[in-house]
PyMOL CGO cylinders between C-alpha atoms (Angstrom):
from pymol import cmd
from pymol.cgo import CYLINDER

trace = [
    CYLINDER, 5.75, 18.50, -60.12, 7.05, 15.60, -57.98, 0.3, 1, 1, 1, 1, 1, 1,
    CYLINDER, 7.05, 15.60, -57.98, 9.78, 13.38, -59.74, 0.3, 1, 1, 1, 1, 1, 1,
    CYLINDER, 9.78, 13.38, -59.74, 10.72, 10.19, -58.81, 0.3, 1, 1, 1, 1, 1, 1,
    CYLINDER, 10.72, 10.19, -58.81, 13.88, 8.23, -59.59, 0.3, 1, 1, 1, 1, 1, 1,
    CYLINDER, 13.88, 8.23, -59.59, 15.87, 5.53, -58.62, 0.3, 1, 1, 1, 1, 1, 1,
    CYLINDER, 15.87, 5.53, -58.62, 19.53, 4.63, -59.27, 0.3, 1, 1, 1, 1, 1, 1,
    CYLINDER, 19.53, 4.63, -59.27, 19.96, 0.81, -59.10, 0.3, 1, 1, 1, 1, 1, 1,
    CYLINDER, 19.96, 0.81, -59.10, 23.79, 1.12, -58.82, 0.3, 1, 1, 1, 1, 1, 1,
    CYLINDER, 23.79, 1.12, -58.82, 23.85, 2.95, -55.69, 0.3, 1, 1, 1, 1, 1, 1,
    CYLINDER, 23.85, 2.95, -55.69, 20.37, 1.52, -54.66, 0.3, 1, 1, 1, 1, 1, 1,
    CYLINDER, 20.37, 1.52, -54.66, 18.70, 5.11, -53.77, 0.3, 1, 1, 1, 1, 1, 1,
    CYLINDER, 18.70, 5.11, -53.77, 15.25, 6.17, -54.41, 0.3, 1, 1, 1, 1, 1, 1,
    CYLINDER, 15.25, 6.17, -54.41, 15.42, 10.11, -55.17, 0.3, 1, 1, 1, 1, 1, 1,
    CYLINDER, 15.42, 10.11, -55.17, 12.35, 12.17, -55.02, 0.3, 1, 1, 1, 1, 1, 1,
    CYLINDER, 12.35, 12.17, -55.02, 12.02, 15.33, -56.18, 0.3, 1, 1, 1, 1, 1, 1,
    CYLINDER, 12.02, 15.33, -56.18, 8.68, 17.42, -54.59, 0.3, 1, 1, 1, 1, 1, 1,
    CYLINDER, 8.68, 17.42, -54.59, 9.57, 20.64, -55.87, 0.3, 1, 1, 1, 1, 1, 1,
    CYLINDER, 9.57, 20.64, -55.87, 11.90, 22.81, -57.95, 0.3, 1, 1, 1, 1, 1, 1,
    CYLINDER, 11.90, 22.81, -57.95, 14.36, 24.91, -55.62, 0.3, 1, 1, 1, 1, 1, 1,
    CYLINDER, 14.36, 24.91, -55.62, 17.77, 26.08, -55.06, 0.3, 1, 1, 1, 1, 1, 1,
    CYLINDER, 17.77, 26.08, -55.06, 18.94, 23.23, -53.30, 0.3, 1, 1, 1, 1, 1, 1,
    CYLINDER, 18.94, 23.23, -53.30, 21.09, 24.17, -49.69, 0.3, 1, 1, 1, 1, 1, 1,
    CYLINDER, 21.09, 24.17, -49.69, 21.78, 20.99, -47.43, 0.3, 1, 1, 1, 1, 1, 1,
    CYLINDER, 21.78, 20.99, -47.43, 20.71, 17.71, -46.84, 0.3, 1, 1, 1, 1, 1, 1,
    CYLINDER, 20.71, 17.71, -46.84, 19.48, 16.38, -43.58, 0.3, 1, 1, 1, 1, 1, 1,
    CYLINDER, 19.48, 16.38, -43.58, 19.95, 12.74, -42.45, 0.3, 1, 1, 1, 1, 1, 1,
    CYLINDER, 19.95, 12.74, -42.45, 16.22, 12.16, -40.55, 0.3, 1, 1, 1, 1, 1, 1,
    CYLINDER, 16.22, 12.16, -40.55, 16.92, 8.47, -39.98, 0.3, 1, 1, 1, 1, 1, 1,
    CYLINDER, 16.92, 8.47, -39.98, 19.25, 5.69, -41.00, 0.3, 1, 1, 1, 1, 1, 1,
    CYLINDER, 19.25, 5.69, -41.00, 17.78, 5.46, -44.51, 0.3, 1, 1, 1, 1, 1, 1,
    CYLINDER, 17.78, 5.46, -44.51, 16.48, 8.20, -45.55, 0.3, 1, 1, 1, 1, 1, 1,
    CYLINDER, 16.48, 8.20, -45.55, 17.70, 12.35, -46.64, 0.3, 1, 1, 1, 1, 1, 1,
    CYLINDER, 17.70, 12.35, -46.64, 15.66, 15.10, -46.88, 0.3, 1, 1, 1, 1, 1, 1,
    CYLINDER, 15.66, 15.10, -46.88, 17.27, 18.09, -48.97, 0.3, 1, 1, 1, 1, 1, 1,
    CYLINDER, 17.27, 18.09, -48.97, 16.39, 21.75, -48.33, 0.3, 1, 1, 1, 1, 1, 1,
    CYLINDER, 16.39, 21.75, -48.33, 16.08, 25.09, -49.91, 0.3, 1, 1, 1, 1, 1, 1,
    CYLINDER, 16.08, 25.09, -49.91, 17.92, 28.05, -48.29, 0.3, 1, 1, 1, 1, 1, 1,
    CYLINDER, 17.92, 28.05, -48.29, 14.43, 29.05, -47.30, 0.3, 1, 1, 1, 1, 1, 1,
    CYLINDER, 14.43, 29.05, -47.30, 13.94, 25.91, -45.42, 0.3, 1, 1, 1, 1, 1, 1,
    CYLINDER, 13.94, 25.91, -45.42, 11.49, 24.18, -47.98, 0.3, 1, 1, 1, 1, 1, 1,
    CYLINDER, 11.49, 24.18, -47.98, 11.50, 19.77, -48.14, 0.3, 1, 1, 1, 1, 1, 1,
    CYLINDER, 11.50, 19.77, -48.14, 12.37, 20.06, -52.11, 0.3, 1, 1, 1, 1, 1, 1,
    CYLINDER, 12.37, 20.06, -52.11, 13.33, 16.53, -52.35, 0.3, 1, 1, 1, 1, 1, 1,
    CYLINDER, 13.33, 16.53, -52.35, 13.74, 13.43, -50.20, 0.3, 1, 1, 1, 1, 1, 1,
    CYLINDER, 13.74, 13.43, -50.20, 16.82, 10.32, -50.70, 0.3, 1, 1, 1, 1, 1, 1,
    CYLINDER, 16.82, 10.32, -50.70, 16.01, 7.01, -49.40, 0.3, 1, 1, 1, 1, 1, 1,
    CYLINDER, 16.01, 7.01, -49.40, 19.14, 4.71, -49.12, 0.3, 1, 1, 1, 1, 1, 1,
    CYLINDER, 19.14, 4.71, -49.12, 19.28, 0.90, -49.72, 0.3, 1, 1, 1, 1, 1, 1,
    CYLINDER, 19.28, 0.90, -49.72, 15.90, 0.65, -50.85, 0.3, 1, 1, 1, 1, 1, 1,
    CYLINDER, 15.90, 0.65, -50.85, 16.42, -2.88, -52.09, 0.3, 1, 1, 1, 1, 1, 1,
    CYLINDER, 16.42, -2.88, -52.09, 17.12, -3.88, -48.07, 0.3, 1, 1, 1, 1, 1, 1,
    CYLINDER, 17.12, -3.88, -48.07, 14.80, -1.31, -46.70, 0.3, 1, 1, 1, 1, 1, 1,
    CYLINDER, 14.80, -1.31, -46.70, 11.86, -2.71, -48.58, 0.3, 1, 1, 1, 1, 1, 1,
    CYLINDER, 11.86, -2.71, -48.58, 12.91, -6.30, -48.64, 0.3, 1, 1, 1, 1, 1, 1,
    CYLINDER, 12.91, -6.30, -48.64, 10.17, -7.71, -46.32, 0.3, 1, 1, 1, 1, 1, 1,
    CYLINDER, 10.17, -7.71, -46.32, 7.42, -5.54, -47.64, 0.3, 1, 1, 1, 1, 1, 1,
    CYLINDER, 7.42, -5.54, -47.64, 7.68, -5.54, -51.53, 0.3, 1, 1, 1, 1, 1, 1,
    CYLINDER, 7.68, -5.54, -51.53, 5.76, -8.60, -52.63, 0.3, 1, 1, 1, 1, 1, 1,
    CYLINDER, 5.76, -8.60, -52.63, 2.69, -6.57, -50.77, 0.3, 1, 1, 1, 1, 1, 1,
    CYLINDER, 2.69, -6.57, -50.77, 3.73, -3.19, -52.47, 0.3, 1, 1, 1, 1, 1, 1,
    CYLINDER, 3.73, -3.19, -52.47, 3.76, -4.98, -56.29, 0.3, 1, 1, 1, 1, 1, 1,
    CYLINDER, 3.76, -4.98, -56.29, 0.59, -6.68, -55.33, 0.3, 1, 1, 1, 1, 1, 1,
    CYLINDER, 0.59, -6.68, -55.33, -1.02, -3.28, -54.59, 0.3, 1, 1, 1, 1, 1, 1,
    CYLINDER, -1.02, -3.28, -54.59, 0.41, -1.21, -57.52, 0.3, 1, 1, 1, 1, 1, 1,
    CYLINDER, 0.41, -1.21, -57.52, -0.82, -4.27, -60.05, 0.3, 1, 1, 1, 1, 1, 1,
    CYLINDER, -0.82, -4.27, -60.05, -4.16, -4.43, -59.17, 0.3, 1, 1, 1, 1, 1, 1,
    CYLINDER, -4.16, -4.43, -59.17, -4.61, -0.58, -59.25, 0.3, 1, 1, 1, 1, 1, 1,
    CYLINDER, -4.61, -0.58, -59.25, -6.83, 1.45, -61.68, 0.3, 1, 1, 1, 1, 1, 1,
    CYLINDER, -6.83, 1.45, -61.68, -5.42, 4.49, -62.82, 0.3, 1, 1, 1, 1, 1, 1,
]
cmd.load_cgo(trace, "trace")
């Protein structure tokens, strides 16, 4: 079960791909976190400053998610 969340106080998008004892966290680029299992697993991924991050491409991202059937 994948679980998304997003704290607007520290502007960070968490996502959560799979349950897991967590073990570290890995920086993979300026913005963004991925955490790890002990066994090496992705079980959840951070991305920081969204807000910035996705500045120049949210109008297109709202328009998208809108106009989609689910």
């Amino acid at each position: 079960m994948i679980d998304v969340h997003y704290d607007e106080k520290e502007d960070v998008l968490g996502i959560q791909l799979k349950n897991g004892s967590y073990w570290k966290s890995v920086e993979v680029s300026k913005n963004v976190v991925m955490d790890l299992s002990k066994e090496g697993e992705i079980i959840g991924i951070e991305i920081l400053g969204v807000k910035e991050a996705f500045k120049k491409d949210a109008p297109l991202i709202v328009s998208k998610a809108t106009r989609r059937k689910v």
